[in-house]
N, C-alpha and C positions, 0 to 999 in steps of 0.2 A: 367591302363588307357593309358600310354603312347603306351603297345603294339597294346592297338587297335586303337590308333590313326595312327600309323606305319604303319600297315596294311589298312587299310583306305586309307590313299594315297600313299599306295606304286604304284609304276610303273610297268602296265603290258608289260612286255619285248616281240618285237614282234620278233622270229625268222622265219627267212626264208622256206618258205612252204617244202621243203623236209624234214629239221628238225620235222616241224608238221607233215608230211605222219610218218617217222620215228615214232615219240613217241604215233602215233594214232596206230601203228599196235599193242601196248603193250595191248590194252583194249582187245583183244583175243589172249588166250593161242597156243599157238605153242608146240607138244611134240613131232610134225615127224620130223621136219629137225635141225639137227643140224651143223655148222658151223666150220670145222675146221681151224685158222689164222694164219698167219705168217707174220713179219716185217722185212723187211733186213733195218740194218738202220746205221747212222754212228759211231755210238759207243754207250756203253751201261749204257750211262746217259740220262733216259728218262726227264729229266729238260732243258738238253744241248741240245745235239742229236738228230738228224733227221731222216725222216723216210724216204728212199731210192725206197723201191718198198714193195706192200701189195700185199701175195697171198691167196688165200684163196679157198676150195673145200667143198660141203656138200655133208652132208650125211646124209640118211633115213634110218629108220630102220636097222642101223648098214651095210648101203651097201653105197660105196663110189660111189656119182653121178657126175663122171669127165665131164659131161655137163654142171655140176649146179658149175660153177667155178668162179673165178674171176681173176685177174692179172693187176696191173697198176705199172706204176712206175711214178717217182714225180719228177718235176726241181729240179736241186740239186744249192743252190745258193755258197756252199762250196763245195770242195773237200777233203774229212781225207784219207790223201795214206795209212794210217796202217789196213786202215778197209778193203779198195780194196782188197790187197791179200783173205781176207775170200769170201765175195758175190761177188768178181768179177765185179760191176756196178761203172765207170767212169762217173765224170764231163761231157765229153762229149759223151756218151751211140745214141747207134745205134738205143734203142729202142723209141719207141714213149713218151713222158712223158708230164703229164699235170700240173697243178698248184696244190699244198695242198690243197685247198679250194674244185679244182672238184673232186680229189681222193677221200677227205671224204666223199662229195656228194653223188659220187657214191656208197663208200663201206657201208654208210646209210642204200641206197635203195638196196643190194644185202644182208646185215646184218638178214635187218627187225626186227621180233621179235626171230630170233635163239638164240638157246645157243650158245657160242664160246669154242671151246675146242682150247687147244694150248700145246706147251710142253716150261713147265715156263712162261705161258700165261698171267700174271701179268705184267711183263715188257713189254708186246705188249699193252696188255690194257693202262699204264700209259704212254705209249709214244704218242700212238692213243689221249688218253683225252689231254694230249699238247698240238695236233693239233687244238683240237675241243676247248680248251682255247686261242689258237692264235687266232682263228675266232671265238671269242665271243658265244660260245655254251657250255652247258653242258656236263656232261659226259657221256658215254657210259650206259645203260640202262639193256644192255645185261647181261644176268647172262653168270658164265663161270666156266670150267672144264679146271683142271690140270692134262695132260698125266703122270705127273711126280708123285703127290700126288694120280692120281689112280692106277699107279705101285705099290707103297706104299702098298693101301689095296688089291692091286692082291697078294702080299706078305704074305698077313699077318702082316703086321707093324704097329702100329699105328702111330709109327712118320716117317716125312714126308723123305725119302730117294733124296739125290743130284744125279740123275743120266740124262746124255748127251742123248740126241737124239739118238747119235752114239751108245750108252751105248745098249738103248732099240733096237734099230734096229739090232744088233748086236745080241744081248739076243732072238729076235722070229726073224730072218733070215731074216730080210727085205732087199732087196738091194739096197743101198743109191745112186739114180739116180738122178741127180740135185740138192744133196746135195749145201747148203746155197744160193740157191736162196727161193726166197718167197712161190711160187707155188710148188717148188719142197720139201720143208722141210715141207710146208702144207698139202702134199700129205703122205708124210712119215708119218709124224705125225698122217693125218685118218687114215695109215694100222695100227699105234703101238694101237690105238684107237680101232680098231675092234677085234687087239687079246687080250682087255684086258677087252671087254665087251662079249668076245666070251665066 
């Protein structure tokens, strides 16, 4: 009794119409495009830490669409110097940056309903829900693919192998061009992606 009393007058929560576009595109299936992501962020406590710049490139039927891209970077209200040396992105950055609130906004409506492939794609996913917890929204929706755990069964292994971006790019000859920015480790990350669905 008491649950359906609960239910009863629970409160319908109203989010913000992009949220709704967002969770409307899940009622139809998506198998062509998928979403490769990347977070440059300030350290690697997604509780703590913040997220610096999102870059992100898809791809269709195993063919990288560097059209179909994304790229933003975010106010930084701190600056962590230990992290600078790796991404390179400063306090006060040359590049354009907007507010947390419009970067998710946007990477929403560029997301839709794709899979997200990533390498150790977990830790981008729970720093990403952070966000979308700082601004009162749910989590991420998106199903997702680990570069790392499909090296694994390109192996042959069943358990799960610890190996660096660097590790895989290394292993199929990719050449690591804009290494540890967002866009460019997202890129990397679709080629180790296509030779391992190749």
């Amino acid at each position: 009794m008491r649950a359906i009393l609960k239910n009863l007058f629970k409160t319908k929560v109203n989010y913000p119409p992009y949220w709704e576009n967002y969770v409307n595109k899940f009622k139809h299936k998506n198998n062509q495009r998928l979403v490769v992501l990347d977070c440059e962020t300030t350290g690697l406590m997604p509780d703590k830490d913040k997220i610096l710049s999102i870059g992100a490139v898809a791809i269709h039927q195993n063919i990288i669409y560097v059209e179909d891209h994304f790229s933003i970077f975010l106010e930084q209200d701190v600056c962590e110097p230990k992290s600078v040396p790796i991404h390179g992105i400063i306090k006060n950055t040359s590049e354009v940056v907007v507010t947390e609130a419009q970067a998710i906004q946007d990477l929403l409506v560029f997301l839709g309903n794709s899979k997200i492939v990533g390498h150790h794609i977990q830790f981008d996913i729970q720093i990403l829900n952070q966000s979308l917890k700082r601004l009162n929204l749910p989590k991420l929706k998106n199903k997702t693919l680990d570069t790392n755990n499909l090296y694994s069964k390109y192996k042959g292994i069943s358990q799960p192998m610890h190996k660096t971006l660097d590790d895989l790019c290394d292993e199929f000859g990719i050449v690591k061009k804009d290494r540890h920015t967002a866009l460019g480790d997202a890129f990397l990350t679709a080629q180790v992606y296509q030779r391992l669905r190749a």
